[in-house]
C-alpha positions in Angstrom: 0.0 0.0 0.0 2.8 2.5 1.0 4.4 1.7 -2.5 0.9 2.3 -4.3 0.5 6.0 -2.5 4.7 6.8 -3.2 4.4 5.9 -6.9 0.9 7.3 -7.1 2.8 10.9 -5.7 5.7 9.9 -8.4 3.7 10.0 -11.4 1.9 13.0 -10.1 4.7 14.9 -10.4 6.3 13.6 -13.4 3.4 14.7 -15.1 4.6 18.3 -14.5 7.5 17.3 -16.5 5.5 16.9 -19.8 5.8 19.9 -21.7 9.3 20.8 -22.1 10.3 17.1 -22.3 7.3 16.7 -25.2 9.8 19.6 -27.4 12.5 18.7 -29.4 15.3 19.1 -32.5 16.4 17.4 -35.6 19.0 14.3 -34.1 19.8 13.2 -37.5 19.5 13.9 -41.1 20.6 10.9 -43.7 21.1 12.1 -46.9 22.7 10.9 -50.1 24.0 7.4 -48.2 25.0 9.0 -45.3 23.7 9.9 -41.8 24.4 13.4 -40.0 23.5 13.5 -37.0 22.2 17.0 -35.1 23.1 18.3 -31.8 20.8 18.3 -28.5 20.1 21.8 -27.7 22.6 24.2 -26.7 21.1 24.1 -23.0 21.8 20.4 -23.0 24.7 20.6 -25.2 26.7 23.4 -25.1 29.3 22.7 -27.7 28.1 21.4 -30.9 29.9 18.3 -33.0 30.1 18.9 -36.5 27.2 18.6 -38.1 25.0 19.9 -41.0 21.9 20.5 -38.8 21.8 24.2 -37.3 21.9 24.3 -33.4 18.9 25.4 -31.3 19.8 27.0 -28.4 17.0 25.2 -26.2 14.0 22.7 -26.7 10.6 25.4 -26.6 8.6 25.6 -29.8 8.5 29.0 -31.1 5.5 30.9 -31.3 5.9 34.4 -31.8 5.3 34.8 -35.7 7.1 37.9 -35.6 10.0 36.6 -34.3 13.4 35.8 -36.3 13.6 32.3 -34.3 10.9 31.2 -37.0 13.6 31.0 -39.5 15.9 28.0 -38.5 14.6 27.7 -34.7 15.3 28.7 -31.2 18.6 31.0 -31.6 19.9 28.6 -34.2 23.5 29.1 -35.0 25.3 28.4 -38.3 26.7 24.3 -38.5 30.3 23.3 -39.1 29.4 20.7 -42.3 26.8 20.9 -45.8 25.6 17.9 -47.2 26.1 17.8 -51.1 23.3 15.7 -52.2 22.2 15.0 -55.9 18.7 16.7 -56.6 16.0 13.9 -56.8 17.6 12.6 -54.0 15.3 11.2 -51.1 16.4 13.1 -47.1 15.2 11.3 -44.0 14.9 13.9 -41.0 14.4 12.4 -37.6 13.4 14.1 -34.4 13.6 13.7 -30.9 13.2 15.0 -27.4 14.6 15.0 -24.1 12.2 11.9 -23.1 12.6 10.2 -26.4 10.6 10.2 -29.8 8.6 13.0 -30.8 5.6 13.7 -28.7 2.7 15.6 -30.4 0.5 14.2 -33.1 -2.2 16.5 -34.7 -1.1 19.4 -37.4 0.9 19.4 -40.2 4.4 19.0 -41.4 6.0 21.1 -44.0 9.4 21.4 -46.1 10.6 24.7 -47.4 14.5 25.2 -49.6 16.1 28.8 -49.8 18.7 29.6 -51.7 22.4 30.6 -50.3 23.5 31.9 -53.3 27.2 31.8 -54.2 28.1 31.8 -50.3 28.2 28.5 -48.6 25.3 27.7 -46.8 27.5 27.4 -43.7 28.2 30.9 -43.5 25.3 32.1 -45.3 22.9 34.4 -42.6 19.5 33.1 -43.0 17.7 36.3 -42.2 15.9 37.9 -45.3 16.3 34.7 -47.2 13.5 33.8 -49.5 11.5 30.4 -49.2 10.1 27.9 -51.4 7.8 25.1 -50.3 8.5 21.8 -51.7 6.2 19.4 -49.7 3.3 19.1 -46.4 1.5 16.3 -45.2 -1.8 16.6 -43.1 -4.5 14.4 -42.7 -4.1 11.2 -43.7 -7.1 10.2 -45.7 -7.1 6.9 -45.3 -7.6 6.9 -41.7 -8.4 10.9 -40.8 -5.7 11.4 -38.5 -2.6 13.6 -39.2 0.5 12.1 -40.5 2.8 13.9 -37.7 1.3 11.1 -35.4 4.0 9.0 -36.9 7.0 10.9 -35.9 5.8 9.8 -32.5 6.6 6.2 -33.3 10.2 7.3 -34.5 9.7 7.5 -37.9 11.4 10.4 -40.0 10.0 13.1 -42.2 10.5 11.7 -45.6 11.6 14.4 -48.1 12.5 14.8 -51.9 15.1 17.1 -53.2 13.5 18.3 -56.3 14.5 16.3 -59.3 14.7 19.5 -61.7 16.0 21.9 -59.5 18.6 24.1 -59.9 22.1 23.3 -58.9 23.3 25.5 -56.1 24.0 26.1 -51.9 20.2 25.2 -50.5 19.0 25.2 -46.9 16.4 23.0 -46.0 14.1 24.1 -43.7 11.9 21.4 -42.1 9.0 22.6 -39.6 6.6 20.7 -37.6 3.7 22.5 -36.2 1.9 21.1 -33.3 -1.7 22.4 -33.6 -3.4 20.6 -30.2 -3.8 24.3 -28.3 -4.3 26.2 -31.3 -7.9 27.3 -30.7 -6.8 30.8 -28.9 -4.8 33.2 -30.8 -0.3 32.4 -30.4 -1.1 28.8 -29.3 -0.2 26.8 -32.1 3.7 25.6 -31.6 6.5 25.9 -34.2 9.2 23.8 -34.7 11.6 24.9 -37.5 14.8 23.4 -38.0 17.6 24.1 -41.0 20.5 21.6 -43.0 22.8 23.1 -44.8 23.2 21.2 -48.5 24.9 21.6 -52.0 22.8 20.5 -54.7 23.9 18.9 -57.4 22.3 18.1 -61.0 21.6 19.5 -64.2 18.0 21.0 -63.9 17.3 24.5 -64.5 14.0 25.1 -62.0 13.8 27.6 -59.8 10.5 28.7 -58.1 8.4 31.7 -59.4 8.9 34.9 -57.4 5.2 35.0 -56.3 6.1 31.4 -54.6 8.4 32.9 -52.5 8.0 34.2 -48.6 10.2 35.1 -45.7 10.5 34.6 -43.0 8.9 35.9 -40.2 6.0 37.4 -42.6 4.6 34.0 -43.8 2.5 33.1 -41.6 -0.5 34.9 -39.7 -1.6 34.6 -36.2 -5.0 34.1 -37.4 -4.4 32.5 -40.7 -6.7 29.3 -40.7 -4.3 26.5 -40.7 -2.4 28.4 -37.5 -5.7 29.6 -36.0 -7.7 26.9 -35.8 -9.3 23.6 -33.0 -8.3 20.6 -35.1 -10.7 18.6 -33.1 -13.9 20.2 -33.9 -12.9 21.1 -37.7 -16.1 22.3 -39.9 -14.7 22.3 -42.9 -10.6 21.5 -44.9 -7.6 22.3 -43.2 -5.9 24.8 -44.9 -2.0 24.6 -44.6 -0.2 28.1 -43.8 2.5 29.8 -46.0 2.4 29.2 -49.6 1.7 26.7 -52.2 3.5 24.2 -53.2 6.5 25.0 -55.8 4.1 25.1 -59.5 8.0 23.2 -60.6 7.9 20.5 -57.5 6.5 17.5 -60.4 5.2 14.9 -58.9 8.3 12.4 -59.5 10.1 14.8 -56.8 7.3 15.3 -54.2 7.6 13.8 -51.0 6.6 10.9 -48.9 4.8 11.1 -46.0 6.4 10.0 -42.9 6.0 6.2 -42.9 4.7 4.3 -39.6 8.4 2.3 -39.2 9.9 3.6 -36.2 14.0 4.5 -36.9 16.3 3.0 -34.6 17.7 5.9 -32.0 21.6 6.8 -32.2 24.1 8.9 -29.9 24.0 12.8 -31.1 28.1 12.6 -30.7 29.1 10.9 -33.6 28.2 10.8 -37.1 28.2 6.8 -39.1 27.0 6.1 -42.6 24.2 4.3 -44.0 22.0 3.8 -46.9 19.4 5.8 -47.2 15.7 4.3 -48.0 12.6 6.1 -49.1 8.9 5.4 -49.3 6.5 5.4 -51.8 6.6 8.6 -53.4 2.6 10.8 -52.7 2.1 14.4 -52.7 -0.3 15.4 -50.3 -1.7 18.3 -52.4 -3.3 15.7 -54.8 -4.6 12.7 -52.4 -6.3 10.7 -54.9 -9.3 10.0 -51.9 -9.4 13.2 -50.4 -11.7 16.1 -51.4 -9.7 19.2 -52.2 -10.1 23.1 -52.1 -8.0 26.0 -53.6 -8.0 29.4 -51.2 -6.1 32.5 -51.9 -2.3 32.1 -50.4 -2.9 29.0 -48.9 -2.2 25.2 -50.7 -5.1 22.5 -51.6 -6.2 21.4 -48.3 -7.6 17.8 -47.1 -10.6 17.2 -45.3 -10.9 15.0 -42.4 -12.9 12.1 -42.7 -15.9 11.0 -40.1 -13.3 10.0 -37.9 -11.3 12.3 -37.1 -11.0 13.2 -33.6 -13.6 15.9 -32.3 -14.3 17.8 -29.0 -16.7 20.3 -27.7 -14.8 21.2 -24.9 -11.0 21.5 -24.9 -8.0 20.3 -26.9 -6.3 17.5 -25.7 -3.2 18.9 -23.9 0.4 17.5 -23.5 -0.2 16.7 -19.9 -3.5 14.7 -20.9 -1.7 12.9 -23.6 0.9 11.9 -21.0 -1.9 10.7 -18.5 -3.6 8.1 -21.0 -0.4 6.7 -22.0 0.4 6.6 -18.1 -2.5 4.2 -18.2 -1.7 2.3 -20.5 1.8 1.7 -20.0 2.5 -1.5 -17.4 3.7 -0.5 -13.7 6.8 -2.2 -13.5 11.0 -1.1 -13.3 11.4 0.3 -17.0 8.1 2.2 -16.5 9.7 4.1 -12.9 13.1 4.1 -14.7 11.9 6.2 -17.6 9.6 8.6 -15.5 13.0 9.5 -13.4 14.6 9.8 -16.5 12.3 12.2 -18.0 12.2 14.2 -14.5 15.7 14.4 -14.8 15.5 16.0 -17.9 12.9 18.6 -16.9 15.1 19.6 -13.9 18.2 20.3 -16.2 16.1 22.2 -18.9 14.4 24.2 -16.5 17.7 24.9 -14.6 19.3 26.0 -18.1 20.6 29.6 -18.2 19.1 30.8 -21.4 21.7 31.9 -24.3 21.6 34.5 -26.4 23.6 34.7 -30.0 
C-alpha cells in the first residue's frame, strides 16, 4: 500500500515534467547514403559536434510569428558541415526529445528550400532569405488522423530534393507545427529546423517569385491552418504559408512519414548508412481526399468522419501523457523512464538561457 501512494505521488509529479520534455530538435539527417547526426540543444549541449543541422539554443517551440527564431529555430546558429546531395535525391529527418521520440500528433508538417546563393550555406545568414515550399503532409485520408502522429513512433519526415532543381547552396528548412492548443490566438507551436546542402544536377527550376516568402511574414496569427481547433474542424484544413513549388513535379514530391519507427543513435558521432525512401505521394493531390483552392494557402484535405472531435478542450500535453500513463505496465522500465524524463525537466528548467 505504502508503495501504491509513493508511486501514485511519483507519477503526479512527473506529469509536470511533460511539456518541455514533449519539445525537441532534428537528431539526424541521412542524406545521399550518409547519416548526420544534429546536436541536442545548446542548454543540454553546449558545444556542438560537427554537423549539417543548425543548433537550437533550447527545446521550446516557437510561437511568436514575428519573431526571427521562425527562420531556423530557437537562436539557431550556423553548423560546421553541408551535405552535397544529388537533386532527386530522397532526405530522412528524424526528431527527438529530451524523453525520447517526438511527442505531439495533430497538425501538419511542412518542407521549405532557400537559396544561399554563391556563399556557402555554412556561412550564409538566413535572415531575409527567401522560401520555397516543396512538400506538407496533413490528414491522412485513409484513416483521418494527421501524418505527424508518426514521428511519435520514430519514424522520419520523408523528403524529396527536387529532381529539376537548380544546382546550387540550398538550406532545408523542415518545420513541424503542433496544432493541439491552437484554438486561442499564439497557441499553435512551431518547430523549425535548417540543414545546410549543396545541390547537385543538371535542372534549371527555380521557383516563381510569387512562390516565395520570408521569413517571419509567412505566416499569420489568425491565418486558418495556424488559428484553428483541429478537433472540432467544420470544414478543410488549410496549410499556412504558400503553395507548393508550381515546378515540385510529382516524380520529386515527397513521402509522408512512414509508420516504421527509426532505430535511435548517440547525437556525438556521425556513421554512414543507406538511405531508403517510401513510396513517393504528394499530399496536395490525395487521390481520396476532397480538395479546395483558397487565396495564399495550398489545396487542403478534409478529415474524414473519424477524425478526432471535442466540444470542450484540446487535448493537452499533460493529458496525452496521463492516457499513456495508463496504459503503459507499472513495473522497473516504466519508474526508470519517468525518473529519467524528471531528470531532464530539472536540467532544462535549470538551463541559463543563451543568447547569439
Amino acid at each position: 500500500m505504502q508503495f501504491t501512494v509513493s508511486f501514485a505521488i511519483f507519477l503526479s509529479a512527473a506529469t509536470l515534467v511533460v511539456p518541455a520534455s514533449a519539445h525537441g530538435w532534428t537528431s539526424k539527417v541521412v542524406v545521399g547514403g550518409k547519416s548526420f547526426l544534429g546536436n541536442e540543444p545548446a542548454e543540454q549541449q553546449p558545444t556542438p559536434n560537427p554537423s549539417i543541422v543548425r543548433q537550437i539554443s533550447t527545446v521550446s517551440p516557437v510561437k511568436d510569428l514575428s519573431s526571427t527564431d521562425l527562420i531556423c529555430g530557437n537562436s539557431a546558429t550556423k553548423a560546421s558541415q553541408v551535405a552535397t546531395v544529388a537533386a532527386g535525391s530522397a532526405m530522412q529527418v528524424t526528431l527527438l526529445t529530451l524523453s525520447g521520440n517526438w511527442f505531439h500528433d495533430v497538425g501538419p508538417i511542412m518542407a521549405y528550400m532557400a537559396s544561399c546563393g554563391s556563399t556557402s550555406c555554412k556561412d550564409f545568414d538566413a535572415t531575409g532569405a527567401k522560401w520555397f515550399k516543396i512538400y506538407e503532409a496533413g490528414l491522412d485520408p485513409s484513416t483521418g488522423t494527421w501524418f505527424q502522429a508518426n514521428l511519435d513512433n520514430g519514424s522520419p519526415i520523408n523528403v524529396t530534393i527536387p529532381a529539376n532543381l537548380k544546382a546550387g547552396n540550398y538550406l532545408l528548412r523542415t518545420e513541424v507545427v503542433a496544432l493541439h492548443t491552437a484554438q486561442s490566438p499564439g497557441g499553435a507551436e512551431f518547430y523549425p529546423s535548417c540543414s545546410q546542402l549543396s545541390v547537385t544536377g543538371t535542372g534549371s527550376a527555380v521557383p516563381k517569385a510569387s512562390e516565395l516568402v520570408q521569413f517571419p511574414g509567412a505566416y499569420g496569427t489568425n491565418d486558418p491552418g495556424v488559428l484553428i481547433d483541429v478537433y472540432d474542424m467544420k470544414a478543410a484544413y488549410r496549410f499556412p504559408g504558400p503553395v507548393v513549388a508550381s515546378f515540385v513535379s510529382g516524380s520529386s514530391a515527397a513521402a509522408p512519414p512512414s509508420n516504421s519507427p527509426q532505430p535511435s543513435e548517440s547525437a556525438s558521432s556521425v556513421s554512414t548508412e543507406t538511405a531508403t525512401h517510401s513510396t513517393t505521394v504528394h499530399h496536395s493531390s490525395a487521390p481520396t481526399a476532397k480538395s479546395t483552392t483558397a487565396p495564399h494557402h495550398t489545396t487542403t484535405v478534409v478529415a474524414p468522419a473519424s477524425t478526432p472531435t471535442s466540444t470542450t478542450t484540446a487535448k493537452t500535453c499533460k493529458a496525452k501523457h496521463a492516457s499513456r500513463r495508463r496504459d503503459a505496465r507499472i513495473d522497473r522500465d516504466f519508474v526508470r523512464n519517468e525518473v529519467r524524463r524528471s531528470r531532464a525537466r530539472h536540467m532544462h528548467a535549470g538551463a541559463v538561457p543563451r543568447s547569439f
